[in-house]
C-alpha positions in Angstrom: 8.0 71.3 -31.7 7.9 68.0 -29.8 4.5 66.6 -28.4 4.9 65.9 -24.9 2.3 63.3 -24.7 4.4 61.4 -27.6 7.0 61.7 -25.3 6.3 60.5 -22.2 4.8 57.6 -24.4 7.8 56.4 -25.5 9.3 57.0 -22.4 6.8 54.8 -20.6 7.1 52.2 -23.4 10.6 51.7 -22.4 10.0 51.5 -19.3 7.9 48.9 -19.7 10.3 47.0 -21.9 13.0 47.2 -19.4 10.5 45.9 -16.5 9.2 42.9 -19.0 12.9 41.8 -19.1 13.2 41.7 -15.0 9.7 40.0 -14.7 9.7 37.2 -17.2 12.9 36.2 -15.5 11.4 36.1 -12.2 8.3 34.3 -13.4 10.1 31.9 -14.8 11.9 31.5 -11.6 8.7 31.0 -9.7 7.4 28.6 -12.2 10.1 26.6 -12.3 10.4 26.1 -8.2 6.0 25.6 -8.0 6.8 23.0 -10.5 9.9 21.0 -8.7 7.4 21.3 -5.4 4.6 19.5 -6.7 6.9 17.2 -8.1 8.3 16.2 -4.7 5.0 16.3 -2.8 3.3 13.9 -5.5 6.1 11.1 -5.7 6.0 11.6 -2.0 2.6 11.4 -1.5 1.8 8.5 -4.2 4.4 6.4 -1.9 3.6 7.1 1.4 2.5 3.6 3.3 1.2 3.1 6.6 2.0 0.1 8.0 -0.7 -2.5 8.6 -3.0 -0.4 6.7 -1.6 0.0 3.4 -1.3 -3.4 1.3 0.4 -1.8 -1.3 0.1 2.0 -2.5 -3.1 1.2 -4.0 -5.1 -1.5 -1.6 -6.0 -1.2 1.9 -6.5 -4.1 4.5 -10.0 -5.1 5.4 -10.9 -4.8 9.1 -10.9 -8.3 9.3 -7.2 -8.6 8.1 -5.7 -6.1 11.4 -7.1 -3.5 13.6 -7.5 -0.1 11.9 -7.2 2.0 14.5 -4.1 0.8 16.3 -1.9 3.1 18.5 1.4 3.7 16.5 4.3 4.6 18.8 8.4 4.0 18.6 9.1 1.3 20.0 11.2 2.4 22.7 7.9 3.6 24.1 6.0 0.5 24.4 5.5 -0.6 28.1 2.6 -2.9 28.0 4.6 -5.9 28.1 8.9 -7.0 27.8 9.7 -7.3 24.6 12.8 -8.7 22.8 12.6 -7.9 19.5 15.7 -7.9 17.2 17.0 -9.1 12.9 18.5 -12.4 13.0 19.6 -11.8 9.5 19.1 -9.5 6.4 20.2 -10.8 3.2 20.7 -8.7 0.2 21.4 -10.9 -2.1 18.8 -13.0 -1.3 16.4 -10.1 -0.9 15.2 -11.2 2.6 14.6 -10.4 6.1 14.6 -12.2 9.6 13.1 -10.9 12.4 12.7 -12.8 16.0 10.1 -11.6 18.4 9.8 -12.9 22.2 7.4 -11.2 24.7 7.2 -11.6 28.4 5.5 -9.9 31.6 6.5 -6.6 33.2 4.8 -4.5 36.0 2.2 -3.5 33.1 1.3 -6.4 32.1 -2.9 -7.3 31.8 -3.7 -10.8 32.0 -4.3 -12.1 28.4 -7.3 -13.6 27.6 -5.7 -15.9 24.5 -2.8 -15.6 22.7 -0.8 -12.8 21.0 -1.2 -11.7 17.4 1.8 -10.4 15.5 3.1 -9.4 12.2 6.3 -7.5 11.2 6.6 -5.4 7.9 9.2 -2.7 6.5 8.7 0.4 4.5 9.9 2.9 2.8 8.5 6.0 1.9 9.3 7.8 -1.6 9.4 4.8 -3.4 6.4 2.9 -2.2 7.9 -0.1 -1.4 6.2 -2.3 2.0 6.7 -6.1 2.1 5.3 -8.4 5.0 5.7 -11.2 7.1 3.0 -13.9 7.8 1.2 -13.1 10.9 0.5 -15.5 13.9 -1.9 -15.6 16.1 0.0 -17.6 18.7 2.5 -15.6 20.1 2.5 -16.6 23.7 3.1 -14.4 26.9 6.6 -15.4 28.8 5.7 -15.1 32.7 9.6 -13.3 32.9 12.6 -12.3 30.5 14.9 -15.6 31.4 11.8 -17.7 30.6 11.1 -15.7 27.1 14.6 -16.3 26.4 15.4 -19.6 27.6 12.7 -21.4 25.6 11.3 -21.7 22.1 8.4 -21.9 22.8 8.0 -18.3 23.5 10.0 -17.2 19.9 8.3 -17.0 16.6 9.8 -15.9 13.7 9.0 -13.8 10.7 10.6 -13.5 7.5 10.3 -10.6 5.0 11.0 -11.1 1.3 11.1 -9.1 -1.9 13.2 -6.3 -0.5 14.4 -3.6 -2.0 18.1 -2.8 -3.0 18.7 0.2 -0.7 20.5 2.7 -1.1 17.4 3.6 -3.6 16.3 6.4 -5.9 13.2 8.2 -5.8 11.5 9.5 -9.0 12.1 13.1 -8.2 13.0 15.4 -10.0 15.4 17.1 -10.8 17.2 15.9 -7.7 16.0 12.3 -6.7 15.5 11.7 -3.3 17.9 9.0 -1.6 16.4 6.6 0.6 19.0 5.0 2.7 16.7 2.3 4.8 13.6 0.8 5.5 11.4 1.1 8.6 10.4 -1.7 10.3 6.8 -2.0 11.9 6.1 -4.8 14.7 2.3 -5.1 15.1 0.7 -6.3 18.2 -3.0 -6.9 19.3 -4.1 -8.4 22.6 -7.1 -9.2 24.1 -7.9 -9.1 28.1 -10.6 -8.7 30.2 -11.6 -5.1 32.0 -14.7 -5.0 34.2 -16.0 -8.2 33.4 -15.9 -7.4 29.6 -13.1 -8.3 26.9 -10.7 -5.4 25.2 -8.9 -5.8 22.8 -5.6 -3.4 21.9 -3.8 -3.2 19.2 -0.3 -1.1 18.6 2.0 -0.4 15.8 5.3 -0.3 16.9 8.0 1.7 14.7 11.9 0.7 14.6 14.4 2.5 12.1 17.2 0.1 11.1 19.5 1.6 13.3 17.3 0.5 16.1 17.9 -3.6 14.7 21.2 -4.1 12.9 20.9 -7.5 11.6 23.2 -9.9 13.4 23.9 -11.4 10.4 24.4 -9.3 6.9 23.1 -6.0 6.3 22.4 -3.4 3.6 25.8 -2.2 1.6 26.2 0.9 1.1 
């Protein structure tokens, strides 16, 4: 005579069996995919810059150095003053950047209380790479757009070096992320005088490198 309760033992034992070789499976599945996420969210987090803030991804800029708590905007949506802002030339081989800035008067337009400061820098986030200009503290303000463009006086200059091969890899895994470009930052501060008292604003602009094909060179693809 059989016992029953041996039985449905055995019966359940093989159920679990069967049900351990679904599970570990899917586990492993689940593992697997948690892992690839963190992954992707630390190498994206350990090189994420923000411009004008971020000396590299492991300093900061003093307060003294630019204003912390600028507005950041595309540039497109900047309407304080004209601005002409385009790369002269970007040299791969070379590794550099040229960027010419003019700025002029528009219906917006505060009066300045002394001269423009300025800076460019490009990013790139996922592979932590940010390389700046030397900023100026002269920029002046062009009373119209033939003026800003019909003198020097009114252009400065900024060159970037040390960039980056792009396309470039990201240290992902176990698909690296591609990064095609860099971003390039324009930053602005400006100081004028509201009720009797001075202001001072500051903005990050953002281009992509669509927004300033170089007129000279390029990144090859």
């Amino acid at each position: 005579m059989k016992d029953n309760n041996s039985s449905k033992k055995n019966k359940l034992f093989g159920r679990n069996i069967f049900t351990l070789f679904i599970l570990i499976p899917i586990l492993f599945v689940v593992i697997f995919c948690i892992f690839i996420i963190v992954n992707y969210v630390s190498v994206y987090n350990s090189n994420k810059l923000e411009a004008f803030k971020d000396k590299n991804t492991e300093e900061q800029y003093d307060s003294s150095s630019y204003n912390q708590e600028p507005t950041r905007m595309k540039g497109s949506q900047f309407d304080e003053y004209g601005i002409i802002f385009k790369c002269v030339e970007y040299n791969e081989d070379k590794k550099t950047a040229n960027y010419e800035l003019r700025v002029y008067k528009n219906e917006n337009s505060k009066d300045l209380s002394k001269n423009i400061t300025a800076n460019v820098c490009l990013t790139a986030d996922w592979i932590g790479f940010v390389s700046y200009a030397t900023k100026t503290t002269s920029l002046r303000l062009a009373d119209d757009k033939s003026t800003a463009e019909g003198s020097v006086t009114y252009r400065k200059t900024f060159s970037i070096s040390n960039i980056v091969d792009f396309p470039q890899k990201a240290d992902t895994w176990p698909v690296k992320v591609t990064v095609n470009e860099p971003n390039i930052y324009l930053y602005l501060e400006f100081t004028y005088q509201e009720n009797g008292k001075a202001k001072t604003d500051a903005y990050v602009l953002e281009y992509s490198y669509q927004d300033l094909l170089p007129e000279s060179g390029g990144i090859r693809k």
